[in-house]
N, C-alpha and C positions, 0 to 999 in steps of 0.2 A: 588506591581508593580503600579509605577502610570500610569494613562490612563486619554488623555484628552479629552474635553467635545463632542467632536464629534465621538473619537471613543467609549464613553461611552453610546453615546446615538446608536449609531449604533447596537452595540453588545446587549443595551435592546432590540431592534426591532428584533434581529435574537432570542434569547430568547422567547419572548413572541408573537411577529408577529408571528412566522411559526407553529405555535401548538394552533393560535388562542383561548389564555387563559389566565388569571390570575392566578400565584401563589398562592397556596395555602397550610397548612399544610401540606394535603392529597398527595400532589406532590410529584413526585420523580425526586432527581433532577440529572442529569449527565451532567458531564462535559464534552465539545467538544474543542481539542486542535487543530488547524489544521494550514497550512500555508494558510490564508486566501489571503495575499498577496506577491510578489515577485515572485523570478523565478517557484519556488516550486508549487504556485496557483494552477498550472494545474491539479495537483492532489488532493492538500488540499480543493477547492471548492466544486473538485464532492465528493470526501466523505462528506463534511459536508451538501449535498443537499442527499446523498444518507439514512444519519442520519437523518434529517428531514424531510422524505415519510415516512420513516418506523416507527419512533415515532406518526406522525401525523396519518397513520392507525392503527396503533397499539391502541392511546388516541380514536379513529372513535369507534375501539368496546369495548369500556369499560378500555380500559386501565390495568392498573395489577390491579387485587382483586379489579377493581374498584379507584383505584388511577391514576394518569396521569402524563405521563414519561413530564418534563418539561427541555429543552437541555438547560445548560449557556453555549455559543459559544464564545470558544476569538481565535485570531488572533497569532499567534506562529510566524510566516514570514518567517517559515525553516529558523530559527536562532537558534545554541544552547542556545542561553543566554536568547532570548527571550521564548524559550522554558519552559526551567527553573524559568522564573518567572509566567510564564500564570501557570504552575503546581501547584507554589509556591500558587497563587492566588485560583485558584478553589479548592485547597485540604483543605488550610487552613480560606482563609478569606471566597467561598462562602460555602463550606464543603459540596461538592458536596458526593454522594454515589460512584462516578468510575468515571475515565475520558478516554475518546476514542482519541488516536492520540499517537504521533504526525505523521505529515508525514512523515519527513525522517528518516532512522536510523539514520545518525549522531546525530539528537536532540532527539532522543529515546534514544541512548548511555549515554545524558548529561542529562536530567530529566526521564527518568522511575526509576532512585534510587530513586527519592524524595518520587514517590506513592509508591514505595514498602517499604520504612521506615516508612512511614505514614499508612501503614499497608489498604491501599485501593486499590484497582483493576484500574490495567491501561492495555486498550486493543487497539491494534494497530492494524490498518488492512492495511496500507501501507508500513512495515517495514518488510526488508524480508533478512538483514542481517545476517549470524551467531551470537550466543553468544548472542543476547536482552535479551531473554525468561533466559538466565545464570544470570541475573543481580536480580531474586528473586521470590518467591514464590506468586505475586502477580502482574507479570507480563502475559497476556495473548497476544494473535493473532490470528487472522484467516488469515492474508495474509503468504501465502505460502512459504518456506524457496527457496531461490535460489538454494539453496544443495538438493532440493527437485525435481526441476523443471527442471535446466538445463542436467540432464543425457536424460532424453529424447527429449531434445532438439537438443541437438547432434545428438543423434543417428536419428531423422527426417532429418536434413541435409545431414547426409550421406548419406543418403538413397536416398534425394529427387537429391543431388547434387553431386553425389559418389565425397565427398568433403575426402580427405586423409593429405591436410595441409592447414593450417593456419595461418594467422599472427590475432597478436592480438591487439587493442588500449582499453584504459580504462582509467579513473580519477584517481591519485593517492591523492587526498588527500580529498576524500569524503566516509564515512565510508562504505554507497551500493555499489558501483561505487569498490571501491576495496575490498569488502567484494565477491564483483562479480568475479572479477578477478583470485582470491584465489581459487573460487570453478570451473571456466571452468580451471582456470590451474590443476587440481586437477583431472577433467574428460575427457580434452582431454589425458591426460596421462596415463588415467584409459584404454580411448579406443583406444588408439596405434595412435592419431591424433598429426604429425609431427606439433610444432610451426615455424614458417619461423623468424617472426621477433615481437617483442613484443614493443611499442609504450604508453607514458602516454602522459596525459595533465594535466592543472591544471585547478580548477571551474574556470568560468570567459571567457576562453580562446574561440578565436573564429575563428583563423587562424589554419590549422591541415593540410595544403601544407607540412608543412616539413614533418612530420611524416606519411602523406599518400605518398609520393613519395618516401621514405624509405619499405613502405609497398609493394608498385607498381613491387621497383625490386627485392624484396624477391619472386615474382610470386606464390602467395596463391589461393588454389582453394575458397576460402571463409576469410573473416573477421569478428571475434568474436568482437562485441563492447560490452563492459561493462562498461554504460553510460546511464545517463538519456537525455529525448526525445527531449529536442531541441540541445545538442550537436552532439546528434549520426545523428539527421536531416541536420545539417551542415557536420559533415563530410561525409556523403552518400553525399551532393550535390556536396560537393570539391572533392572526391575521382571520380563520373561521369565526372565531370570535366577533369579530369586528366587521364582520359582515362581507368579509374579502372569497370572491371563491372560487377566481382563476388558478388554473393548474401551475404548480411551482416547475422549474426546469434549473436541473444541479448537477453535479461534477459525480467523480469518486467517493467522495465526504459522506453521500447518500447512502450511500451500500452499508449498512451495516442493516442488525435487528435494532438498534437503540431506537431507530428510525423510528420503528412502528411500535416498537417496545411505550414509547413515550409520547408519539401525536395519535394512533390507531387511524380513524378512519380520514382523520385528518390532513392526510399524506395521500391520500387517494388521487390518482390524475396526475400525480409529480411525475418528471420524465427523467432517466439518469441514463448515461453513457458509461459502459463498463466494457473491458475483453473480460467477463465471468458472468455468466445466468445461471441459474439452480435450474432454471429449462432447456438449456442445453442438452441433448438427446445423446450426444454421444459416447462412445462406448468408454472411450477412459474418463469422463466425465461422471458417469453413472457407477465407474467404479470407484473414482475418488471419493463421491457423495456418499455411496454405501460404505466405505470403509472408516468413513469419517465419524459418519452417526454410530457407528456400533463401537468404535475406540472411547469416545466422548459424550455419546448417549445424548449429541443436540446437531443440528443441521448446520454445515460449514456453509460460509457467507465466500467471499472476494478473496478476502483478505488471507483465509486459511488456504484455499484456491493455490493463489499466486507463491505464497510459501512453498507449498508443497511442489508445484512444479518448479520452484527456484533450487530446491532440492534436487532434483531430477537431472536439473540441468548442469549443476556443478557434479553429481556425477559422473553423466559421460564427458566435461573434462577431465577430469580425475581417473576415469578409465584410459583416456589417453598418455597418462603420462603416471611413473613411477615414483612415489614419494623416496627420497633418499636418505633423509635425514637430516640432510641440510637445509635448514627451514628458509633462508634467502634465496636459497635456489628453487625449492619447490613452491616457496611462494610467486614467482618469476614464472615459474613455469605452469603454474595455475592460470596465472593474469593471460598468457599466451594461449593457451589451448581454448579458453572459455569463448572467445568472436567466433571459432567455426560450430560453435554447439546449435542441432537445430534437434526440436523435439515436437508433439503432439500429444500434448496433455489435456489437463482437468480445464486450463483456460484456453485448448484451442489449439491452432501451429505457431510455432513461434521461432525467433530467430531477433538476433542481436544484429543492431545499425551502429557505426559507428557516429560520435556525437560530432555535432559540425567543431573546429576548434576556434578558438574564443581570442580575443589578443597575442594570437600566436602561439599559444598555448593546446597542448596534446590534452585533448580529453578522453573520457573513455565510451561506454557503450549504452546505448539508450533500447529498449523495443521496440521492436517493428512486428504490430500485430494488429490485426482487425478490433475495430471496437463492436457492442453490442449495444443496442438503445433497448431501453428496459419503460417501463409505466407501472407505475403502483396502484395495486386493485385488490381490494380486499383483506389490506396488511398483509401483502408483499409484491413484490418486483415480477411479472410476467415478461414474456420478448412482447416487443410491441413491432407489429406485421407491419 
């Protein structure tokens, strides 16, 4: 991939600025793929600041056996293509030991073959589509499957909203976005929840008048969006508009600040399923949050969350096992030690499931972690009791 001279010098400054270091042999190097820029940003930023707290404490006490995690960070732009060559780059020309990303599934669809052919560990903590983890035995995640998430998220809305139908809107040509779709259609059918009317859009789109006044007179006790967070912000704000003012109920897409950033009170009553709350009380939770705002000087959402204990968790593989120098081997031997990793972090306890395999085919490791039902109130995400 070529890169030109400003973003080459950028990308050394997130390398070597945030971990205040020089390369060395001794280094370990990982690669960081994320949407630095573009719509995606919102999410690709805070994980790549949530990846450098936790390597930069991590190198604070010693680093692994005494070696120091050094991040090469490039820029993806939630583009598949671009995707595909940031992978192509860190696997091959900087030959990193594993590389963390990308953000969305779509460009996890289009490069996690590359690491899994190249026989190195690519770990995702923003991708929460079905079927990633099917694409090879060297594929990992800790961001939590939407098949995982949304059965309890349902069942919080009914509860919260004795919600009995629905219509639904959702992205048809974005792989989360209708990876989403697949699985609430799948669970409100599971829990006897009547659809009224079903609505797509395509990325890009910014007018959703027709399809919410479609929505309007199907008279749904709630709308399921299955959508990322500044489309589903826009239609909460046209749907109040239009005189719509049942509570919305959404995936991971929801968790950002874009959310509230762009509908404010408009969002109010929406229900999201996440393993991340900012009210989570617990002690390594309150220390991720505080370390977070004083490095960054703004409050980590999911997304920096999930990074940051992705960090952690490669890690104590990495403690277990001695880089040699031989990158096929210690790539190998990464991929191996990572299934027994179990930790308690900023999202919680967690531990790796192996993924069911697909056409006969070895996949590799999906999350196995509690989800959390959140309700937005007052421009932002409370737990909802």
């Amino acid at each position: 991939m070529t890169m030109n001279p400003v973003r080459r010098a950028a990308t050394a400054l997130l390398i070597f600025g945030c971990l205040a270091t020089t390369a060395s042999a001794a280094d370990i190097r990982i690669g960081v793929a994320e949407a630095l820029s573009g719509p995606a940003a919102q999410y690709g930023v805070s994980a790549k600041n949530g990846f450098m707290l936790a390597a930069e404490q991590i190198n604070a006490k010693g680093g692994i056996n005494g070696n120091r995690i050094t991040l090469v960070i490039e820029d993806e732009q939630g583009k598949k293509e671009e995707a595909i060559n940031v992978f192509k780059k860190l696997a091959f020309q900087d030959k990193v030991l594993m590389i963390f990303g990308p953000t969305l599934s779509n460009s996890a669809f289009a490069a996690d073959p590359i690491a899994n052919q190249a026989k190195l560990v690519i770990f995702g903590t923003s991708n929460t589509a079905n079927g990633i983890t099917n694409i090879g035995p060297f594929v990992f995640r800790n961001s939590v499957m939407e098949s995982d998430v949304l059965p309890y998220t349902i069942r919080a809305a009914v509860k919260r909203f004795n919600v009995r139908k629905v219509a639904v809107i959702y992205g048809n040509d974005d792989a989360f976005t209708r990876s989403g779709y697949d699985v609430f259609k799948q669970v409100l059918a599971d829990q006897k929840i009547a659809v009224t009317d079903t609505e797509t859009y395509a990325k890009g789109d910014v007018d959703f008048k027709a399809q919410l006044t479609k929505i309007k007179s199907s008279n749904p006790d709630a709308i399921v969006c299955s959508c990322l967070a500044e489309e589903a912000a826009n239609i909460m704000i046209q749907s109040r508009g239009l005189g719509i003012k049942v509570p919305f109920i959404g995936g991971n897409g929801f968790n950002s600040p874009k959310l509230f950033e762009i509908s404010r009170q408009a969002a109010n009553d929406s229900i999201m399923g996440s393993p991340w709350s900012a009210e989570n009380k617990t002690l390594a939770n309150k220390a991720f949050m505080e370390a977070y705002q004083k490095k960054f000087s703004v409050a980590p959402n999911q997304f920096a969350a999930q990074a940051y204990d992705a960090m952690y968790i490669v890690a104590e593989a990495l403690k277990k096992m001695t880089p040699g120098g031989d990158l096929a081997v210690d790539r190998l031997a990464l991929r191996n030690a990572l299934p027994a990793v179990q930790i308690d972090g900023a999202t919680g306890k967690f531990k790796f499931r192996k993924a069911q395999p697909k056409n006969g085919k070895e996949g590799g490791y999906d999350a196995d972690q509690s989800a959390i039902v959140n309700i937005a109130e007052g421009g932002r995400f409370v737990l909802l009791e």
